[in-house]
N, C-alpha and C positions, 0 to 999 in steps of 0.2 A: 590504741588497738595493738594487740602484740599480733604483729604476723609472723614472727617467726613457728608460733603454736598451729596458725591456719596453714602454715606454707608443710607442715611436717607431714601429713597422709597424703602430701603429692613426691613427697623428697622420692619414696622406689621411682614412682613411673618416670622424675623430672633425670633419674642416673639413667632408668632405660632409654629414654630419649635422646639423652648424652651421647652415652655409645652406638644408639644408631645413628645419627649424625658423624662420629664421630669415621664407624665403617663407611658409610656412602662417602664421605671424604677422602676415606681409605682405599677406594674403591675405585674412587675417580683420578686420583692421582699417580695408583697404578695403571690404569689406563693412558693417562697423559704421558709418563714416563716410561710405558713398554717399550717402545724403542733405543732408550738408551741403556735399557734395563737387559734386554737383549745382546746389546753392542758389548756390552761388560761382562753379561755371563762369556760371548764368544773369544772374550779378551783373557777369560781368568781358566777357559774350560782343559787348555793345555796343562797346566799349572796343578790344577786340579785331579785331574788325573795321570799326571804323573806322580805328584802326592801319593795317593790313592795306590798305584805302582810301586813307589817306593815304602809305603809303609808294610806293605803286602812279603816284600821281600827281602826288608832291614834285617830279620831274626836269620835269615839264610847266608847273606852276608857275614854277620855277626859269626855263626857259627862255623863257615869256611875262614874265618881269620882265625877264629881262637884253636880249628885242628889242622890247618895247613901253617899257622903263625909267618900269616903274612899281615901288610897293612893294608889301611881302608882301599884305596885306589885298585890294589893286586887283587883283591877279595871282589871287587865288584866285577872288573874287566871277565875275571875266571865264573862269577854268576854269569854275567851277558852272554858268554864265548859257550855256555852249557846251555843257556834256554836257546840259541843261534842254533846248536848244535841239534839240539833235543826237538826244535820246530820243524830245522831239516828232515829229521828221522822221519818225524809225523807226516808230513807234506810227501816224502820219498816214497810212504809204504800206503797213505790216505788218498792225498790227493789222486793219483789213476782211479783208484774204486769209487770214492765218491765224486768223480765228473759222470765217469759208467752208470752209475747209480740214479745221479741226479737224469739224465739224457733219458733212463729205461723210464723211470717215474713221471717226467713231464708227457713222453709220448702216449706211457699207457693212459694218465689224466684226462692229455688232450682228446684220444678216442676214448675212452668210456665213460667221460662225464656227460655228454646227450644220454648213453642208456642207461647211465646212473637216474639221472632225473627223471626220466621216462619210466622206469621202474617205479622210481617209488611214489610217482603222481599219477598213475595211469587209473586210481582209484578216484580223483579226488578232481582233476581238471579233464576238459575235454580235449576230444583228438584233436582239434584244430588249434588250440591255444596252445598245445603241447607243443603241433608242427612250429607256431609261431616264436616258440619260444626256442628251441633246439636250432629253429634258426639265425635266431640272433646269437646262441653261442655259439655258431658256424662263422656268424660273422666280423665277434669279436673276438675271437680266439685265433682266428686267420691273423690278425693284426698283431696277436701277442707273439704267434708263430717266429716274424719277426725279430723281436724286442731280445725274444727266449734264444733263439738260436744266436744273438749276435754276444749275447752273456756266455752261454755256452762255447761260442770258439773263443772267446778269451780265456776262460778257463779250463777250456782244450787244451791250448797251448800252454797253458800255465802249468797244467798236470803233467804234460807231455815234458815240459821241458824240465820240471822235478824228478819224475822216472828214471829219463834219463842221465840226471845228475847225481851227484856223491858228495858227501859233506866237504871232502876237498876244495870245490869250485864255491867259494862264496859270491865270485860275481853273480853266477846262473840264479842263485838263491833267491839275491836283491832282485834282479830283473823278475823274480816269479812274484816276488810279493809285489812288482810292481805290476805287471799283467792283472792281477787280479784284481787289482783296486784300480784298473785304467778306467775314466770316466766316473769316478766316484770324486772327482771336484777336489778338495783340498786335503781329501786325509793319509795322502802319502806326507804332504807336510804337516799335517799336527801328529802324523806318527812318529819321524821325525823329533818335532819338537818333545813329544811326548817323554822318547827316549832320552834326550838330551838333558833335558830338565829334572828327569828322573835321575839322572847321576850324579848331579851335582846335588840333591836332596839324599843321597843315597852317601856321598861323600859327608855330609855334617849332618846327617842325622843324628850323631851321636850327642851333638850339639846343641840340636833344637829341642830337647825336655830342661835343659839349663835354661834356657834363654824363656822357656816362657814358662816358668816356675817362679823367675825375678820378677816377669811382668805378672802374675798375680797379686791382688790389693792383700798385702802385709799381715791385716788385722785376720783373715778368716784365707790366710795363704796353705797351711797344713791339708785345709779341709778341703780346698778345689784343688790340692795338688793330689789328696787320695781318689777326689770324683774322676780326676783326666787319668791318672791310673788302671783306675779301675773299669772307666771308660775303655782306655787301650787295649786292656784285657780282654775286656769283653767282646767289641770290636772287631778285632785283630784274630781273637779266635775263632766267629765267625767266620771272616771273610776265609783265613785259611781253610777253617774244619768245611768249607762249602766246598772249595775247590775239589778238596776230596772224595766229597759225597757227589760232585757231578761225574767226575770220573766212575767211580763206582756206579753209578746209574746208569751213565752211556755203554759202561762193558756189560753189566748185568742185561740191559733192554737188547743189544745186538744177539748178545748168545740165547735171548729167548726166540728172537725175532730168525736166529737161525734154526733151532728147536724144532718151530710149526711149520717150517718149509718155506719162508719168506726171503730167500738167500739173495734176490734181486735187491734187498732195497733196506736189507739189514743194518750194514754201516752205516748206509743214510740215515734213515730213521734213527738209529742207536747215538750217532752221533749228537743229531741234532736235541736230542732227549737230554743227553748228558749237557752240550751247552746252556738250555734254557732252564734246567733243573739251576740256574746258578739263582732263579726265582724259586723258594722252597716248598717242594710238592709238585710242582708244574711240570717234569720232565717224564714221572709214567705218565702222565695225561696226555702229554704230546705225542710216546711212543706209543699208545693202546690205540688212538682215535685212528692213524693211518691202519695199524696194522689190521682193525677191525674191520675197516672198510675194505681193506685188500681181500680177509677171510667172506666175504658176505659178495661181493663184486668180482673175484678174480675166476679166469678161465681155467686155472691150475688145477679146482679143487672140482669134481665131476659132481659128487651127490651133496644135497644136503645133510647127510649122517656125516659125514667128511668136515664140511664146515661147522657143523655141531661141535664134533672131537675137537677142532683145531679150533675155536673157537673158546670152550672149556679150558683148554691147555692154557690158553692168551689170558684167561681172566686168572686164572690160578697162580698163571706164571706173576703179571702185575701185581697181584695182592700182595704176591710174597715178597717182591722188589721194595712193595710200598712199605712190607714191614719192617723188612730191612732198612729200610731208610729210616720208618718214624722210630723202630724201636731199638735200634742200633749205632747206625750211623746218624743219625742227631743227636740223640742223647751225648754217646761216647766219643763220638770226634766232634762235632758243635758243639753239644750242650755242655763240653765241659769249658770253652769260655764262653761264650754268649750266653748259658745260663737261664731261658727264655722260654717261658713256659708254651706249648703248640697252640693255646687258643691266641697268647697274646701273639704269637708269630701270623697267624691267618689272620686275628682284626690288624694288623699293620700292612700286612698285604691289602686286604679290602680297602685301606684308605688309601696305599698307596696306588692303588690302582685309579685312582681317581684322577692321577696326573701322567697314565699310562704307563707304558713299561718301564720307561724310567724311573717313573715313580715307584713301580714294585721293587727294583733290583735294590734301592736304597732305604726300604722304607725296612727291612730289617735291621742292616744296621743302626739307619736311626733310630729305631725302636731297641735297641739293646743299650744306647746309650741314654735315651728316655728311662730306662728303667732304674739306668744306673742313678738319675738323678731323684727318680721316685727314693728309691732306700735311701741314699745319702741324707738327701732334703727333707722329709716328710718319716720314712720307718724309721729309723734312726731316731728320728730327735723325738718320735712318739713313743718310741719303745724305752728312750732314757727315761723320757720325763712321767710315765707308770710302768715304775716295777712290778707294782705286784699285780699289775695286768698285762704284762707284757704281751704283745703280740707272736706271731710264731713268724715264721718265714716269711718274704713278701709273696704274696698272690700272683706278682709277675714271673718268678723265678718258679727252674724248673722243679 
């Protein structure tokens, strides 16, 4: 009896069984090992993002040594002593308005979130469940009251004591980034560490594309030393061309948000727009939702023809932010190193969101260097191996 002939119309299902065994193995042993697994990422996460830090700001380096023709060390200290100097400025001329800001914004929240609710449910739930309900926000809000205001006089004092400072006093400076972060547990020291680590990476950078070009396997070393290239490229122009586009989005969102008459809470909102925009497309979402709840809920604006106008203004002004960003500012400052087509940037977002915000802030870059491997690996070697069919561009690029 030949069983190798009877074993052959089970061979698919006998691989698919394989690998499911194989995941539930996989499955269980990350579970067994979360703890240590945990212990390592907290062990390498310094390390890590000072990497991250220092590759961010190698080319800045680079190009204060070669027009001031100083060396490595002289080049970095005069980077540090600029963004020292340049956080100062922000914190001098920000911090006051955005404490103001933030104090108008939690107060106005606190009282008109009962007649928010009450508003828009008065259709749909009864008056009694309403009362029940507005009073448990009575009664856990009382509690946040608390938690809010003891956040608030630290960075009271923090604001207050920036204002009152000059890039001169760098003691005042330290002590304000430290006020700020009081009670947030260890991350004045992996700031810290972050810094420190980042300098010494920042010092041999120059070094580390030598050093792991040798450790690439000899036989196929050309070819991954063009994917890490190319990678870097990609990368690298990302992370920067982002940087760019959140500032542009946080200045553009303010000056709208001053426009419609929102002057209480502009910087706020504007700011925090431009930071979260550093997730691509997220940052007019963030500044439209407050501001729209302000035009719709706020005592400022007397008629509804008023919040109509202001209203119109807000969604006009966004569009155009939005297109300035998708049709401008990504293509021409991203898209010229990341390269990355807008649908495959939203599906990378969509998965990255899977492992939460974290998972969004990285899952572009990961995804630019996924791409990179797509062409290298796969278009490439299909587009050699039929000429006279060649392929056009890859699908992932822009």
């Amino acid at each position: 009896m030949n069983f190798s002939n009877e074993l052959k119309p089970a061979l698919p299902w006998l691989k698919v069984l394989f690998w499911l065994v194989t995941a539930a193995i996989g499955v269980m042993a990350l579970r067994l090992l979360a703890p240590i697994i945990f212990w390592v990422l907290n062990v390498i996460a310094p390390f890590a993002l000072a990497l991250i830090v220092a590759y961010v700001f190698h080319p800045i380096v680079t190009f204060v040594q070669r027009k001031l023709k100083l060396g490595r060390i002289a080049g970095i200290l005069i980077l540090f002593v600029g963004i020292l100097l340049a956080l100062g400025g922000v914190l001098t001329l920000l911090a006051p308005v955005l404490y103001e800001q933030m104090q108008l914004a939690y107060h106005a929240l606190r009282e008109n979130l009962p007649i928010i609710f009450d508003e828009l449910t008065a259709r749909y739930i009864d008056a009694d469940t309403r009362a029940a309900i507005v009073a448990w926000f009575d009664t856990n809000l009382a509690q946040l009251d608390q938690q809010v205001s003891e956040v608030l006089s630290h960075l009271g004092g923090a604001a207050g004591t920036v204002a009152e400072g000059s890039f001169s006093v760098l003691r005042q400076f330290i002590q304000v980034i430290y006020n700020i972060v009081a009670g947030i547990g260890g991350f004045v020291v992996l700031l810290i560490f972050v810094v420190i680590i980042a300098f010494y990476y920042l010092v041999d950078m120059d070094q580390i594309p030598g050093v792991i070009h040798t450790m690439l396997p000899e036989k196929n070393r050309e070819r991954w030393w063009r994917i890490l290239k190319e990678g870097d490229r990609s990368v690298g122009g990302f992370l920067r061309g982002q940087l760019i586009v959140c500032l542009c989005v946080g200045t553009l969102t303010t000056v709208l948000l001053f426009a419609i008459g929102m002057r209480q809470y502009a910087v706020l909102v504007g700011f925090f727009a431009g930071l979260i925009n550093f997730i691509p497309y997220l940052g007019p979402v963030t500044g439209f939702l407050p501001a729209m709840l302000w035009i719709l809920f706020t005592g400022d604006l007397e008629t509804w023809g008023d919040r109509g106008v202001r209203g119109a203004i807000l969604l006009g002004g966004f569009a155009i932010i939005q297109m300035i960003e998708g049709f401008v500012l990504q293509p021409f400052v991203v898209g010229r190193g990341a390269s990355l087509h807008p649908l495959a940037v939203m599906f990378a977002l969509a998965v990255g969101a899977q492992a939460g915000i974290g998972g969004m802030i990285i899952a572009v870059p990961v995804a630019c260097f996924v791409k990179v491997l797509w062409v290298e690996l796969y278009w490439r070697k299909r587009k050699a191996g039929d000429p006279d069919h060649a392929p056009g561009p890859s699908p992932l690029a822009e």
